[in-house]
N, C-alpha and C positions, 0 to 999 in steps of 0.2 A: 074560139081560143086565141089567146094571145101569146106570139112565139119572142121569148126572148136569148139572146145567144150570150150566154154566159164565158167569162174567161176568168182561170183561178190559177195565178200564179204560184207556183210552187217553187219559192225563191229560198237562196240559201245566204242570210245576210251575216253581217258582223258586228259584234255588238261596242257599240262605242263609234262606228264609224257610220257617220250620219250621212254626209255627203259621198260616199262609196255607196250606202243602201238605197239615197235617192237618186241615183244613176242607174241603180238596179231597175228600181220601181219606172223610168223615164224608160229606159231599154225595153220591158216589158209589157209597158202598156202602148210604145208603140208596135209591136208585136201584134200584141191583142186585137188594136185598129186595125192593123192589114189582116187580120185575121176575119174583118168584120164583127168584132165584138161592141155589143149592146153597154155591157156591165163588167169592168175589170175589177179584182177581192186580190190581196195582199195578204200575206199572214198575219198574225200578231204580235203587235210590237218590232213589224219589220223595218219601220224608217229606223228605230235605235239597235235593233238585236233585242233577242232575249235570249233568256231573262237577263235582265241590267241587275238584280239584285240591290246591292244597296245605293248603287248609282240614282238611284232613283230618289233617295232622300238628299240629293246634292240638286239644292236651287237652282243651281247654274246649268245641270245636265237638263231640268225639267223644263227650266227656259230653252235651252240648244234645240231641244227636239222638236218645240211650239215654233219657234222659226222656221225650223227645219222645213216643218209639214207647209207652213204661211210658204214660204220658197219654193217649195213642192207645186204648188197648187199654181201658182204664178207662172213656174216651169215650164205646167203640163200644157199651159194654153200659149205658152210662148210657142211649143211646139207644134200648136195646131191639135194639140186633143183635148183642146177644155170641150169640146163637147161631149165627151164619153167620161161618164161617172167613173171614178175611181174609188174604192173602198182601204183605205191604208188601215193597219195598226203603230199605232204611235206610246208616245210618253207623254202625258197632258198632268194636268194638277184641276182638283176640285172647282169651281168657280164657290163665291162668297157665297155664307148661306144656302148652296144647293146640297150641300149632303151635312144628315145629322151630325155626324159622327168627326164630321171638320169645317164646321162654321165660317172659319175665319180663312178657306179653302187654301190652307199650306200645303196640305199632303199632295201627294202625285196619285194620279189614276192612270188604269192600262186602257189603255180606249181607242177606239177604234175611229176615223172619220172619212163624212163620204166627201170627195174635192171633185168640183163642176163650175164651168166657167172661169176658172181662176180663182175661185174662193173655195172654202171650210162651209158647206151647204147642210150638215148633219154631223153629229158627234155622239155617238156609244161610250160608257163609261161600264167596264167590266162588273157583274152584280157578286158572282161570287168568287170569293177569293180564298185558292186551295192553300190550306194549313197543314200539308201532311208531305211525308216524305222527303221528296227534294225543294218542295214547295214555301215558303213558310211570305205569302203575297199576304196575309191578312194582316202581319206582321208591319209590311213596307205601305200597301194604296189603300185608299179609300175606297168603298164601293158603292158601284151606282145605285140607282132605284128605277130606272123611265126605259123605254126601249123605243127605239130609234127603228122608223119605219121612213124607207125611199120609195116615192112610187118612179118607178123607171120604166115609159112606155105603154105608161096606162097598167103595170103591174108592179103591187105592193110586195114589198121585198124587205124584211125584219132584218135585224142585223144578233148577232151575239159574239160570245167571245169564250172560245176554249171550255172554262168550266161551267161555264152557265150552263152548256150542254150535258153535264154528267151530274149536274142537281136534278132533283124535283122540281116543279113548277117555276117560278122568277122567270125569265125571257121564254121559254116553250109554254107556259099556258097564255101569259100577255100575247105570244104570236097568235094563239088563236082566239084571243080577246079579238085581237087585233083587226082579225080576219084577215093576214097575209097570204099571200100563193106564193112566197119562196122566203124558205130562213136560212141567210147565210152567214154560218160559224168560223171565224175566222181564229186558228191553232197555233198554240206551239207548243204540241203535246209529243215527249219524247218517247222516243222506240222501248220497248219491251217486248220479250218474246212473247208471240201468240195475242197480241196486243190488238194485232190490224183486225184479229175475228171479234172480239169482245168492243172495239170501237162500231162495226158495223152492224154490229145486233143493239148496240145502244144507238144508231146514225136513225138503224129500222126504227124503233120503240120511238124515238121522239120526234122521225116524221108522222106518225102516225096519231103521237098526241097532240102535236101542233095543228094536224091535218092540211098540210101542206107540203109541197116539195122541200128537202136538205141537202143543202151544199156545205158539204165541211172540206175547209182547205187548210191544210197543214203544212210546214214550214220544214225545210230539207233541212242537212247541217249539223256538223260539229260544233257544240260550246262545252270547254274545258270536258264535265264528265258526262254533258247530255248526248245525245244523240238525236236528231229528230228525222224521219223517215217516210217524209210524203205523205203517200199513200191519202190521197185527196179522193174524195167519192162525191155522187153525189145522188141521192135516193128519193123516188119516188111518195109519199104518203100510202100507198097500197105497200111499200115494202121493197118494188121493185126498184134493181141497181142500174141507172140508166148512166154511168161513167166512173172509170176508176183511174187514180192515175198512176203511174211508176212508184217503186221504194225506193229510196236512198240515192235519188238524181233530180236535179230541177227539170220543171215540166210545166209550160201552158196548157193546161185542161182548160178543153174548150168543148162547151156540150149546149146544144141549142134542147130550150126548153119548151112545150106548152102547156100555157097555165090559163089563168081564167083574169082577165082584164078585171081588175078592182072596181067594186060595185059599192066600197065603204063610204059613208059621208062624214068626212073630217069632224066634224061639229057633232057627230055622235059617237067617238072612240072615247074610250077610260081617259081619265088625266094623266096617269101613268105611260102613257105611248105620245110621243116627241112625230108626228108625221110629216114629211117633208115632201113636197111634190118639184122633182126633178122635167119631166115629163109627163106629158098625159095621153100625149099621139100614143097609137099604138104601130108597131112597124110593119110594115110593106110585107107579104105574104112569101119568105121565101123561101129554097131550098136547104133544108137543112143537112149537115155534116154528119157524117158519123162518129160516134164519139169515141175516146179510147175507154178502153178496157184490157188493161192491162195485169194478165195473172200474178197469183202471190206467189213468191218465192217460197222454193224447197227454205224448211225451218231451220238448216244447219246454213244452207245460203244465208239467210237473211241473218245470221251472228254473224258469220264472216264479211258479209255488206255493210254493217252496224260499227263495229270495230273498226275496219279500214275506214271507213270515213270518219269516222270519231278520230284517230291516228290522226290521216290526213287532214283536217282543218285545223287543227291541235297544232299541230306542226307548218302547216301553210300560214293559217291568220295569226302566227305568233312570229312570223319571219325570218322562222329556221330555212334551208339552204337544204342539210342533211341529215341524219340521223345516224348513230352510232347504235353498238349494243353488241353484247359478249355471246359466240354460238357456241353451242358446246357438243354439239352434233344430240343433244335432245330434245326430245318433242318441243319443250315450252320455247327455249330459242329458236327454233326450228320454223315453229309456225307464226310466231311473231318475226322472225325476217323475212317471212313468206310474203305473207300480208304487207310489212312495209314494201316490199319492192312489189306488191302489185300494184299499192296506191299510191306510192313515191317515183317508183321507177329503180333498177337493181344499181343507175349511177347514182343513188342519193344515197344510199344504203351503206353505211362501211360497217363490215363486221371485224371481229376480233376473237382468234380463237387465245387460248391461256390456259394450254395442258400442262399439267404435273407431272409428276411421278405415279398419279397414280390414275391418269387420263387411259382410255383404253384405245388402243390402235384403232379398235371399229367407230370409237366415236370422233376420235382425229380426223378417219376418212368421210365421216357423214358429214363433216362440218365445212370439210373440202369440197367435198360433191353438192353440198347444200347451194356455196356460195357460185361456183363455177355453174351452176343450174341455175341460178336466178342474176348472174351478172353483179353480184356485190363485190365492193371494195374491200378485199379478204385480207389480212394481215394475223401472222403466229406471234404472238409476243408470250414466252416459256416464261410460269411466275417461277420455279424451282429456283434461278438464280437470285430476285428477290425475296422467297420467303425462306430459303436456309439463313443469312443476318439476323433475322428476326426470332428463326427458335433457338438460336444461337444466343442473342444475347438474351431472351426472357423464359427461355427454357420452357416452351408451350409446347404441351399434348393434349391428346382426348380432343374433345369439342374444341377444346382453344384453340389447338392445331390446323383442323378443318376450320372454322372460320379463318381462322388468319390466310390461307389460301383463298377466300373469296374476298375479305377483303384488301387484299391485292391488287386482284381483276377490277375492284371496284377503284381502285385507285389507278390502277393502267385507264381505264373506259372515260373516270372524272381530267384524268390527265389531258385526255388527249382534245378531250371534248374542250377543256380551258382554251387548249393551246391553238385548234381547230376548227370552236363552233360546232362541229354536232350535237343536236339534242340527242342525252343518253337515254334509251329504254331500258325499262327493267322487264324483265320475261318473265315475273312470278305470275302464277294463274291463282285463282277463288279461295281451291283448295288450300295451296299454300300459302298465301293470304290469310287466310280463316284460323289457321292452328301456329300458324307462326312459323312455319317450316322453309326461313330463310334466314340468311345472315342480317342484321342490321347494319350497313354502311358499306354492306359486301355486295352480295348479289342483286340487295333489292334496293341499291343506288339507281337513280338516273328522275327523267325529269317527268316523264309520263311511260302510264303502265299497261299499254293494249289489250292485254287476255287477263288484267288484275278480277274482273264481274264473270268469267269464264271458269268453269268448274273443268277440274282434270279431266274428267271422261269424256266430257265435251271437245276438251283440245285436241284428244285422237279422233274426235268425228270428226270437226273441222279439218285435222290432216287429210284424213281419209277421204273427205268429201272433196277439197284440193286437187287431190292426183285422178280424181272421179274426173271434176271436171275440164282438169288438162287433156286428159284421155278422148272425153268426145268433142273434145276442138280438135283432135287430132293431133297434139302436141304431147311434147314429153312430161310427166309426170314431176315435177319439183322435186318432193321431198323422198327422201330415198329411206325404200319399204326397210331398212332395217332400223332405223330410226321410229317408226311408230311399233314394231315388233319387239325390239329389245326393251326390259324390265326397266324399268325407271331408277337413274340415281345421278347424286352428285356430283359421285366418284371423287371421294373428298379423303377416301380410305381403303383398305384394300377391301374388294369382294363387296362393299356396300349396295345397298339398294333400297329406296324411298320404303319399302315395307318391312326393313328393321325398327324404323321408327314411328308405322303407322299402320292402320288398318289397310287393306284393298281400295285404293280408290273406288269403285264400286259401291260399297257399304260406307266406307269414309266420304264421299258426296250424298248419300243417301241420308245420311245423319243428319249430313251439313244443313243439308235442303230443307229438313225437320228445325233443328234447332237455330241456325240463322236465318234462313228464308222466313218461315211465319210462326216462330219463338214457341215454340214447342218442346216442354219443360221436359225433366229427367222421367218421369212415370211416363209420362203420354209417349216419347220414343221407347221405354223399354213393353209399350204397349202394343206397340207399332210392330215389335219383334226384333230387336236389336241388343244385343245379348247386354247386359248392365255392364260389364267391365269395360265393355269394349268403348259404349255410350260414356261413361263416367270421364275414361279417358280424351275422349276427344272435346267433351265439354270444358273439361280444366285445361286443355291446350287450348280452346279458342277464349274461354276468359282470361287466362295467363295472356295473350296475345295484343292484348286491346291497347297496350303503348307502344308495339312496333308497327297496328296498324294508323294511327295517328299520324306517323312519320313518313307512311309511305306517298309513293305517288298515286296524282290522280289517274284514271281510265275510265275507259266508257263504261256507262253502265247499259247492261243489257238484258236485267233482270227487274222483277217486281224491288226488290231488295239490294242493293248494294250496298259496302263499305264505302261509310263518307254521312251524306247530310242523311241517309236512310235510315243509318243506323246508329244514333247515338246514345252509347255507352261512357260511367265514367271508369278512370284507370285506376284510379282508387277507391278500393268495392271492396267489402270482405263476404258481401257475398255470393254464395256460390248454390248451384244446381246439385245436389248429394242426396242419396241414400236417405230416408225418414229415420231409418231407426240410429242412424249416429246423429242425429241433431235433438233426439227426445230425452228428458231430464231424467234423470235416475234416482 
């Protein structure tokens, strides 16, 4: 057997900052060396960030990054580690005539290369390119055809990238054309709940059809509304998990391997496979490390991990200072200041309460106690003296009334944030997101939206699960129990409460999950068992809704589905999800 020690960075880069990501990549491949690593893997598309989106069809960004990597490689041996193979993801362009589909090689490819000695020794160009959801790559790069095999140490080592993995055949059956003993996929596949068990039964499945060892390394970090959450593996061909690494923290995974010294003869592999011999020696017989194995996080953990880091690089790689945001001593503010002052810190934090007349003493106190608990910049600014002018001069009640009080607050929050620089959050969650059940210019101001991909009933888990786990650090509990106790509202009126205007969250998430999550029409929920009136209604509040969600801000996403590139709708549609027998001609 031949033992090679693998090192898979689990980097959290920026997208647009080239020379910030190849400082990253120089920091952690000297690492790797003192580590004793054989073979260091980068994520995808980590010298630029990803995904760059349409950066990508800008010449000049496709040239920056091809320097970038040339400078990278020169670096690494100015440092003294051109002799340790490195595997980057980069931003390259087609060469002439190598791919059908761009002759004249303009376009940009997501590709991968391997840097030794100072030079670009091997180059991966991504085969399939995902068209769905947040994805629309088919759109932007070209895609390759050949797969790029290093032998490193006397063993054959396949390369891929991201989606290659989650197709059919293209780079996992060429691997075992191949004959490789280790294929390593380098990610930047973003967090979803429940996501990390469905990536390792698919990690299983095509070590098993490559018939070789799988190293998948994924990419940590916040961009705009992704998320991306480690969680690097790397699997046996029998199945078994021989290293796992952290969720939502950067981490050298380092796992020493043994595989079977390559026995292939160059001059008999498909034309399809690109083979590159780095090495041939095989290494010195030594002790191997233990690898980590690091467990998955509790489910309601791993949203609250998701979000806060989504928040925090949002707000760090954009060169915010602070962060503002309106409490109101309810759940939704509540737990989004939570969250920002774990990830921020409670001095980054200013909150702002802005009770009325018709604010309740209990929730004045939660919002006091909220902020004094977590160390935020607490300030009462009372809108009653701005909003009595106002119905004064335009004589507003009803609904008009209640918005005009919020947006108020949203003008206190954009005020101060001009005049102070904090970024504003908005505190709407899923639910109210989804049916509209917020003020436009009011409540659901500011510049990103934390728990926007969070459904209601989840925001009192994540509460709950908060003061869960303050309690076994032995610490005081945040968020004060009468706040996720007490009935949900605006307080925009007297005696009001969020289920004058809506079903139970309960059954109103239940719908949602149905009809937004995987578009499941008016019969199939009233099939499901959801009484029709109740269905009818919340379907016409989430399609009435579709031009305040266009406006709003972005958030993490942390669902299969989210609002935004997930889901698009347009805002003018006459039609609608109804009843058969009112749409049949008479």
């Amino acid at each position: 057997m031949a033992q090679l020690r693998l090192a898979m960075a689990q980097v959290n880069p920026v997208v647009g900052d080239l020379p910030g990501n190849a400082r990253i990549v120089r920091s952690r491949v000297r690492e790797a060396a003192e580590a004793g690593a054989h073979l260091v893997a980068f994520p995808e598309m980590v010298l630029t960030g990803y995904p760059v989106e349409d950066l990508a069809l800008r010449a000049s960004f496709v040239e920056a990054s091809r320097a970038a990597l040339a400078g990278l490689a020169a670096d690494l041996a100015a440092d003294g580690r051109g002799d340790l193979p490195v595997v980057v993801g980069y931003l390259d362009r087609a060469s002439d005539g190598a791919n059908d589909d761009d002759p004249t090689g303009t376009l940009p490819q997501n590709c991968a290369a391997v840097l030794h000695g100072g030079r670009v020794v091997g180059r991966y160009a991504k085969h399939h390119l995902p068209n769905y959801g947040v994805f629309d790559e088919y759109r932007i790069f070209a895609p390759g055809d050949t797969l790029t095999v290093v032998r490193v140490h006397g063993v054959d080592v396949a390369i891929a990238i991201c989606e290659d993995l989650w197709q059919e055949g293209g780079p996992v059956a060429q691997t075992r054309a191949a004959g490789a003993e280790l294929l390593l996929v380098i990610n930047g596949s973003p967090y979803e709940r429940d996501k990390d068990d469905t990536r390792l039964e698919l990690v299983r499945r095509r070590a098993a059809e490559a018939d070789c060892a799988l190293a998948y390394l994924n990419m940590v970090g916040g961009q705009d509304e992704l998320v991306f959450d480690g969680d690097s593996m790397v699997v046996a061909s029998d199945g078994v998990v021989l290293a796992r690494g952290p969720q939502f923290v950067e981490s050298l995974v380092v796992v020493d391997l043994d595989l079977e010294p390559s026995t292939v003869c160059v001059q008999d592999l498909p034309p399809d496979v690109v083979h590159t011999v780095v090495s041939e020696d095989e290494v010195e017989a030594y002790e191997p490390v233990d690898p980590p194995m690091y467990p998955r996080l509790d489910p309601v953990e791993e949203v609250w991990r998701a979000v806060g880091l989504g928040l925090h690089d949002y707000v760090r790689k954009n060169g915010f200072r602070q962060v503002l945001l309106g409490v109101s001593g309810g759940i939704d503010s509540t737990v989004v200041a939570t969250i920002a002052a774990d990830v921020l810190g409670g001095d980054s934090v200013v909150a702002i309460s802005n009770p009325s007349r018709y604010s309740s003493e209990g929730s004045k106190d939660d919002a006091f106690e909220l902020a004094k608990n977590l160390g935020l910049h607490y300030r009462v600014v009372p809108i009653q003296p701005m909003v009595d002018p106002f119905l004064e001069a335009l004589g507003l009640t009803g609904v008009a009334e209640e918005n005009l009080q919020a947006r108020v607050r949203g003008v206190i929050w954009m005020g101060v944030s001009n005049q102070e620089g904090p970024l504003v959050l908005a505190n709407s969650n899923k639910s109210e997101v989804s049916v509209g059940y917020s003020t436009i210019y009011g409540d659901s101001v500011g510049g990103f939206a934390p728990i926007k991909d969070v459904p209601k009933t989840l925001v009192w888990e994540l509460a709950k699960w908060r003061n869960r786990y303050a309690v076994a650090r032995g610490e005081m509990p945040p968020i004060p129990e009468s706040t996720i106790t007490k009935p949900p509202s605006a307080e925009l009126r007297p005696g009001q409460t969020d289920q004058d205007s809506l079903p139970e969250y309960d059954v109103l998430d239940a719908i949602l999950a149905g009809y937004v999550g995987v578009a499941h029409g008016r019969e199939r929920l009233i099939a499901d068992g959801f009484d029709p009136a109740t269905v009818d209604h919340v379907i016409e509040l989430v399609d009435r809704a579709e031009w305040k969600r266009r406006q709003f801000a972005p958030g993490p996403k942390i669902s299969p589905l989210a609002f935004g590139k997930d889901r698009r709708l347009p805002i003018t549609s006459r039609w609608r999800e109804q009843d058969d027998t009112r749409t049949r001609s008479t």
